[in-house]
C-alpha positions, 0 to 999 in steps of 0.5 A: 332311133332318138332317145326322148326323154320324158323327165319333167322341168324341175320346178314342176317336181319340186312342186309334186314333191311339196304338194305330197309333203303338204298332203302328208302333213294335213292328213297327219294332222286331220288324223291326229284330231280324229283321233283325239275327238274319238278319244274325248268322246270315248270318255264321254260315252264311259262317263255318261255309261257310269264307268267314271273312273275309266273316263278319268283315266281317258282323260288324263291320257289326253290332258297328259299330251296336250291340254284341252279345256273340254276334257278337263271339264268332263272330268270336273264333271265325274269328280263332281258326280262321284262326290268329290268337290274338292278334286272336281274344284281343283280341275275346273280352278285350271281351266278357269286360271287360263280361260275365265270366261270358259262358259262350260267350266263356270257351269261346271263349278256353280253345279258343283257349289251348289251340290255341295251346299255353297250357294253364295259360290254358286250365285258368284259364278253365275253372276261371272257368267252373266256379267258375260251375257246378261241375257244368258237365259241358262244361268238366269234359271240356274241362279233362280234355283239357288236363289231359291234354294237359299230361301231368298224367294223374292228376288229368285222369281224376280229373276225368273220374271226378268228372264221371262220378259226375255223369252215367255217362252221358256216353259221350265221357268214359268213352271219354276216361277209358279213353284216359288210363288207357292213357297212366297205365299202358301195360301190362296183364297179364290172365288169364282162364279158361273151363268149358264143361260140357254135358248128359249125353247128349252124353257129352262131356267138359268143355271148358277154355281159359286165355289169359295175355295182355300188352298196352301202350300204344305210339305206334302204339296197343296192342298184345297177346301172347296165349297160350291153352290149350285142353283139348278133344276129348281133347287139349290144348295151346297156341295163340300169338296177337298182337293190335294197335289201331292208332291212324289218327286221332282216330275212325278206328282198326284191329284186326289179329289173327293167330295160330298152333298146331300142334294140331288143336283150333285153326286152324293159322293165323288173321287178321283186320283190322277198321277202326272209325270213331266217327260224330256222335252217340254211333255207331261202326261197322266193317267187317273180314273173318276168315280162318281155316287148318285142316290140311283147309280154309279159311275167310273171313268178312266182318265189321261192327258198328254200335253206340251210346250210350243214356245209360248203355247201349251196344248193338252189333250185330255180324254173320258172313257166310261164303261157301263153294261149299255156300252163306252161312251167317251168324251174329251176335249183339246187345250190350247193356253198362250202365254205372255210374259208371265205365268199367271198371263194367258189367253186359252180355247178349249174345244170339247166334246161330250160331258166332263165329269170335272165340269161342276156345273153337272149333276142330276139324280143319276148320272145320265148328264155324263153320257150326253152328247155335246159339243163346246167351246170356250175362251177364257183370258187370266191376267196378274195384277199386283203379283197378289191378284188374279182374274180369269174371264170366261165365255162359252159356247155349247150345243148340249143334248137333253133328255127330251129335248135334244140339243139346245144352245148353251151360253156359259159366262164366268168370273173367278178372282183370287188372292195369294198371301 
């Protein structure tokens, strides 16, 4: 018998052989970043938990085998957060000594500065950042802040101007521009006007109503005085309100109403309040009630709105529930505003149905206009002018119900200018 043998040629073994030390050496080094990932995020997990100090102490065990940029801005950042400046400044001055531009570690350091009232520092890194990238939105914002914070008002919305011209679509800073406008100019004085006109079987008269109103910025938030007149249902005459936005906290804040007339075409006496609070994510919602004193009834209402940003959109849904011993009615209507390079610049439709209690067009001896069917549209378009002036243009469209009449085509114009200072 002939013995065969089956041993391979030796290059083909020295290839086995280098291909299992090259396997080897890959999923030794593929291990190793496993592991250290999972050691980074446990200490992300521990900082983000509260338990700082643990991810401290994660940290430097991975800093103590090799240096990583990432790890020693997370644990600037528990420093930071616990109060420590000077050990948080101490961490990010590493970081920055071997990669200047690190953009996680300037972010890092002008939080700190700006926590720890520093705030030329704080400018002085973001200027670092934005040297980088001169359209870097976040750092735009941020300085706008600190900008703001310092008092310096003027040129923290022509930051947030620029970056508006950047993406009109960034929600936070058109809210953050408007905030900085009201402490530029506290005050405001608006004048706005409406005509209603409706089909001739109807045989009504046309409708009027004027509003002057005064509004500043105080410590507690703004407040309004408002007069309105009105010319409806053969009379005339006037209306006295106040409204005020209290400030509770940086996304929590109030919306308190009341008003008096001695005339009939307007509730003898109206309220509201109303608590809005900004979710994550570009949302904000609501929940408040109306409440509405005729000389022969009583009306209250409940009240919310949910809405959000979409880019350069913002849509709301606002709904009225009103209980009455012959039943809920409801009414409610959906917005949609877009926005252009500036908050104040808009174009919107809003689609309703039934009657608004905050439509002060309305009002009658009793509150039976609140319980009407209607449906609405309306298309309005407000621009800036001068950064001092604004107009806001309006047309409507309503099919309105009325006692013994049915429904009659409505035709709403309005105009509203007002001047900041």
């Amino acid at each position: 018998m002939t013995n065969t043998n089956h041993s391979l040629p030796p290059f083909i073994m020295n290839y086995q052989k280098h291909f299992l030390t090259f396997s080897l050496l890959v999923l030794l080094v593929f291990t190793g970043i496993i592991a250290k990932a999972q050691t980074y995020q446990e200490a992300k997990y521990l900082a983000y938990k509260g338990e700082r100090e643990k991810a401290r102490q994660v940290c430097r065990l991975i800093l103590a085998k090799e240096y990583d940029s990432d790890v020693a801005v997370l644990m600037a950042r528990t420093f930071a957060w616990d109060g420590k400046y000077d050990s948080s400044r101490v961490v990010i001055a590493e970081v920055l000594k071997r990669y200047p531009a690190h953009w996680d570690a300037l972010d890092a350091i002008s939080d700190v500065q700006y926590w720890d009232n520093k705030y030329g520092d704080a400018i002085r890194y973001c200027d670092i950042a934005l040297t980088k990238d001169a359209k870097d939105e976040h750092f735009m914002l941020k300085k706008a802040k600190i900008l703001n914070a310092m008092g310096d008002y003027k040129q923290a919305a022509g930051q947030l101007e620029s970056l508006l011209q950047i993406n009109p679509a960034n929600a936070e800073a058109r809210k953050k521009l408007l905030e900085i406008r009201l402490d530029q100019m506290k005050n405001r004085v608006r004048l706005s006007y409406s005509y209603d006109l409706f089909e001739k079987k109807s045989n009504k008269d046309p409708w009027q109503l004027a509003a002057l109103s005064y509004g500043r910025k105080t410590s507690i938030g703004l407040i309004y005085g408002r007069i309105n007149w009105a010319d409806r249902f053969g009379s005339k005459g006037f209306q006295y309100e106040m409204d005020a936005y209290p400030h509770i906290s940086e996304n929590n804040y109030l919306y308190l109403n009341a008003g008096y007339s001695d005339l009939s075409i307007f509730p003898k006496v109206r309220s509201g309040a109303e608590w809005y609070h900004s979710f994550p994510k570009a949302f904000e919602g609501s929940l408040g009630m109306r409440a509405l004193f005729f000389a022969n009834s009583n009306t209250y209402m409940i009240t919310g709105t949910v809405g959000k940003y979409v880019g350069n959109y913002w849509i709301s849904l606002r709904s009225f529930v009103t209980p009455s011993s012959t039943g809920t009615s409801v009414s409610g209507s959906i917005q949609a505003r877009r926005y252009f390079a500036d908050p104040e610049d808009y174009i919107g439709l809003r689609l309703g149905y039934g009657v608004s209690p905050d439509d002060r067009r309305y009002g009658d001896v009793n509150s039976s206009y609140l319980k009407l069917k209607s449906q609405s549209a309306r298309v309005e378009y407000n621009h800036l002018f001068n950064k001092i002036w604004t107009t806001n243009l309006g047309f409507s469209l309503a099919n309105e119900e009325f006692p013994n009449l049915g429904y009659v085509l409505n035709y709403t114009f309005d105009v509203g200018v007002t001047r900041f200072f």
